[in-house]
NUFIGU-510314 format. One record per residue (C-alpha): residue in one letter; x, y negated, z negated. Coordinates in steps of 0.25 Angstrom, whole numbers, plus 5000, padded with zeros to 4 digits. Example, Ala and Ser with C-alpha at 12.3 -4.5 7.8 and 13.67 -1.06 7.14 Angstrom:
2
a504950184969 s505550044971 
This chain:
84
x493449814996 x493049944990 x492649974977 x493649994966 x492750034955 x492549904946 x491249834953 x490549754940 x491949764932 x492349624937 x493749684942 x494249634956 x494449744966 x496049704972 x496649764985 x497349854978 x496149924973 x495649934987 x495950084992 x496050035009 x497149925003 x497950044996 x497650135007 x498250025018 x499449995008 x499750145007 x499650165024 x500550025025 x501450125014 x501650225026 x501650135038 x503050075029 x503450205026 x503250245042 x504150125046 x505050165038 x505050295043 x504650375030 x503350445031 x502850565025 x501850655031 x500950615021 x501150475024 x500850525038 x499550595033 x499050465023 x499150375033 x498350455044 x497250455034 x497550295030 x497450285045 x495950325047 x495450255034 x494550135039 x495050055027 x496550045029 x496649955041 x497849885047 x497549745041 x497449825027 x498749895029 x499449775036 x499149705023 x499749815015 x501049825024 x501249665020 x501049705005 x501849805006 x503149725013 x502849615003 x503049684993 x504549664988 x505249824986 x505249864972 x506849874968 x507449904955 x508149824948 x509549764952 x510549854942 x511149754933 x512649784929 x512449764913 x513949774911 x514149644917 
């Protein structure tokens, strides 16, 4: 992985500080937004630029599409009634 800044410091580098993971999360992003039939131009545009970095590969950003899917959506509360 690449270097986050805090060699010597005794802090552990995580995925989430490795800029190809973000990179292949963001790209899984626009491959969901695509399916869904919802992209932008500049979706169109970062993931053209995604496309030709060396460090974003398919295993990278199959991982991130799994992430992404496992992750339960983020709903508001249900309204409680309060005059029960």
């Amino acid at each position: 992985m690449r270097s986050n800044g805090h060699e010597g410091t005794g802090a552990r580098q995580t995925m989430k500080d490795d800029v190809h993971w973000r990179r292949s999360r963001l790209a899984a992003r626009i491959i969901l937004r695509g399916r869904a039939g919802k992209l932008t131009p500049r979706d169109r545009r970062v993931g053209a630029l995604l496309k030709r970095d060396p460090g974003v590969t398919d295993r990278l950003i199959d991982q991130a599409l799994a992430s992404l899917r496992a992750r339960p959506a983020r709903r508001r509360p249900a309204h409680r009634d309060t005059n029960v």
